[in-house]
C-alpha positions as CSV (number, residue, x, y, z in Angstrom):
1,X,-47.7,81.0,-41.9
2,X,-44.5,79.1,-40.8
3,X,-44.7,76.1,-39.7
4,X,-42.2,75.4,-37.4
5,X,-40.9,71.8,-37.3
6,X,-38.8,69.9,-34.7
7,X,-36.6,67.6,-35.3
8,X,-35.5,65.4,-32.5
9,X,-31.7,64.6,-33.1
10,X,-30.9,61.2,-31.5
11,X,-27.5,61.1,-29.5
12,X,-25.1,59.0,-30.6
13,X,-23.3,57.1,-28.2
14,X,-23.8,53.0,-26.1
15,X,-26.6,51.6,-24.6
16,X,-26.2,50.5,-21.1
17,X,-27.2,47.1,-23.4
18,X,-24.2,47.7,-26.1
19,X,-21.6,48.6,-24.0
20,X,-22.4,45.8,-21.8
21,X,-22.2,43.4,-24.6
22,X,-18.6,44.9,-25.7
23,X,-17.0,44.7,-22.4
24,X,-18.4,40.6,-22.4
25,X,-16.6,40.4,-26.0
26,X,-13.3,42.1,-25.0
27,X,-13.3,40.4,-21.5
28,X,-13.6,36.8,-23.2
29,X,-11.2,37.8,-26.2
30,X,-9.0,38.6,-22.8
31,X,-9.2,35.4,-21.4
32,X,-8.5,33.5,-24.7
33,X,-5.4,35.0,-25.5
34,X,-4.1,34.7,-21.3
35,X,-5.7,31.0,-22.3
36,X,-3.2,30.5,-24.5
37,X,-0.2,32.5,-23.4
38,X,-0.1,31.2,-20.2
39,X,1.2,28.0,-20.9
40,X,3.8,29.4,-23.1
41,X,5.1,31.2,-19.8
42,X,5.1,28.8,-17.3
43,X,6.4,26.0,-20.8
44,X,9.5,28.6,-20.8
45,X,10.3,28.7,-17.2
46,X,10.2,24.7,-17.2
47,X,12.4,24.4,-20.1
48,X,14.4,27.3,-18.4
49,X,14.7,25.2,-15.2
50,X,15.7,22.3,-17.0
51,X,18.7,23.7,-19.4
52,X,20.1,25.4,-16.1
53,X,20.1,21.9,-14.1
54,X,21.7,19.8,-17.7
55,X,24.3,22.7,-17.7
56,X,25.0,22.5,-13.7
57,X,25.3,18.6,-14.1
58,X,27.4,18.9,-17.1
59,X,29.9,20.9,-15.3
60,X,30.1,18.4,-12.4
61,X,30.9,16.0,-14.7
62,X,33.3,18.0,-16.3
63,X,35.1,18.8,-12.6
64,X,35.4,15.5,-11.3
65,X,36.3,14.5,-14.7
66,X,39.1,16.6,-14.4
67,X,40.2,15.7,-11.1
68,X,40.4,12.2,-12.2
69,X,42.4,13.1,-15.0
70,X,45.8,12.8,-13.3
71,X,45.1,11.2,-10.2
72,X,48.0,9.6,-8.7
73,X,46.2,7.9,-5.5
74,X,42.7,8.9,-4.5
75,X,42.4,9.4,-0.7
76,X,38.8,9.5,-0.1
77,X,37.0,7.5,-0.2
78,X,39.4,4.3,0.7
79,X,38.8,1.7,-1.8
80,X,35.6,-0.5,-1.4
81,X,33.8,2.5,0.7
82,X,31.1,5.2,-0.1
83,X,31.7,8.7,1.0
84,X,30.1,12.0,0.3
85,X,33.7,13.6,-0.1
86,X,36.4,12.8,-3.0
87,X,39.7,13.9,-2.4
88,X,42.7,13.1,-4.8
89,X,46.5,14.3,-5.2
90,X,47.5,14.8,-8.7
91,X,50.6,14.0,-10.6
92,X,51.9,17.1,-9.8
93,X,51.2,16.8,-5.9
94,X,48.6,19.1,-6.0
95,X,45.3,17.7,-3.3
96,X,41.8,18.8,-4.7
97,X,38.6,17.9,-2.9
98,X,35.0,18.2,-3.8
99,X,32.3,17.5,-0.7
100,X,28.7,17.9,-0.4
101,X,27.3,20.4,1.5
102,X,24.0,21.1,2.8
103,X,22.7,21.4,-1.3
104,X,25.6,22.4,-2.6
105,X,29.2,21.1,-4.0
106,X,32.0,22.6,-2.2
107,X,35.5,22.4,-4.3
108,X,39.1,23.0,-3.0
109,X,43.0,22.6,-4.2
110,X,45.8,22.6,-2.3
111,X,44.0,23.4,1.4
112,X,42.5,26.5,0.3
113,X,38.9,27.1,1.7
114,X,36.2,25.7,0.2
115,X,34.2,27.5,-2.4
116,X,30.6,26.4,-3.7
117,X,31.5,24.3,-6.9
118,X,28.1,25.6,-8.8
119,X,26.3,28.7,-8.3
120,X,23.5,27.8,-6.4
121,X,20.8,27.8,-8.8
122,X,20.6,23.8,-8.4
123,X,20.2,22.1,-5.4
124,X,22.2,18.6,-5.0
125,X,21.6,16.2,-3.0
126,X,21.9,13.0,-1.7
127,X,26.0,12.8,-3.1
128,X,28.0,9.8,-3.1
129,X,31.3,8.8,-4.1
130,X,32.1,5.1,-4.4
131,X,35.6,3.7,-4.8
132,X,35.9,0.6,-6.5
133,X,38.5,-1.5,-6.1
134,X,40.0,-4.0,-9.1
135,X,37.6,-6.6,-9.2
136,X,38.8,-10.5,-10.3
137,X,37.6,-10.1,-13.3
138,X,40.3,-7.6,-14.4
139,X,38.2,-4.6,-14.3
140,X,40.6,-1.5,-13.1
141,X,39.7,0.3,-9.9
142,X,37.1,3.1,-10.6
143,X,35.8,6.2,-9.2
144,X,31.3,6.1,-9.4
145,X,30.0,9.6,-8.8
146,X,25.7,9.5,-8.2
147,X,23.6,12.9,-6.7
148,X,20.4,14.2,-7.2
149,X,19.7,17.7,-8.9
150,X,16.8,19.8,-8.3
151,X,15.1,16.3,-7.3
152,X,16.1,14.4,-10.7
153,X,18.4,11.3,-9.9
154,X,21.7,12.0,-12.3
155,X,24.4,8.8,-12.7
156,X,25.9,6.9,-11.6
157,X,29.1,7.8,-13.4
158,X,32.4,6.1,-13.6
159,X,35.4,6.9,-14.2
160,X,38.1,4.3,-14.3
161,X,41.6,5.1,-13.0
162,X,44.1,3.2,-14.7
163,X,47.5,2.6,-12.2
């Protein structure tokens, strides 16, 4: 006689139990490694933020550096006043002005319109020109430039004009 035997193959596959168990383990492996890159991101965009804003600033300084230069008379602000424009004729006779504007510098040469100064990826506020005049001490008139960009206070800066 043949004896017939059955073998009972098991399937292969999960549990319900197992595969539980592995979507827990990738699920927390997940939120380690967004743990951890996340900061990285939002470290970059600071540091992005901040290198546009040092650039903007530097460029400013740069510009009204510039204007100052070869300044023959400064019109605005008089001396002893405060002013959110400065306006000065060159050697040359050539006028340029730089003014605030809602949260943006505005710069302009010879009456021409005004054109944003920056490109708008800082706001600046809160700009103020003061013209100092020769004080008793001998100290030359000077031009101190102070603003606010993207909140941070930058200056005041001076720039002496020697006449």
């Amino acid at each position: 006689m043949h004896t017939v035997t059955q073998t009972h193959s098991r399937q292969r596959g999960f549990t319900l139990i197992e595969a539980i168990i592995y979507v827990a383990l990738a699920g927390g492996i997940f939120a380690s490694v967004l743990a951890v890159t996340f900061p990285l991101f939002t470290g970059s965009e600071h540091l992005s933020a901040r290198i546009t804003t040092d650039t903007e600033v530097a460029f400013i300084s740069r510009k009204v550096t510039w204007m100052l230069s070869d300044v023959q008379t400064v019109s605005s602000p008089p001396q002893a006043a405060t002013s959110s424009i400065l306006t000065t004729v060159a050697n040359d006779g050539s006028t340029r002005s730089l003014r605030h504007s809602s949260t943006t510098l505005e710069f302009r040469e010879n009456g021409a319109p005004f054109e944003p100064l920056v490109a708008g990826r800082v706001d600046i506020e809160n700009f103020t020109v003061f013209h100092a005049p020769p004080s008793a001490g001998g100290e030359p008139r000077y031009i101190e430039i102070q603003f606010d960009a993207n909140g941070e206070h930058i200056g005041p800066f001076r720039h002496y004009l020697h006449q």
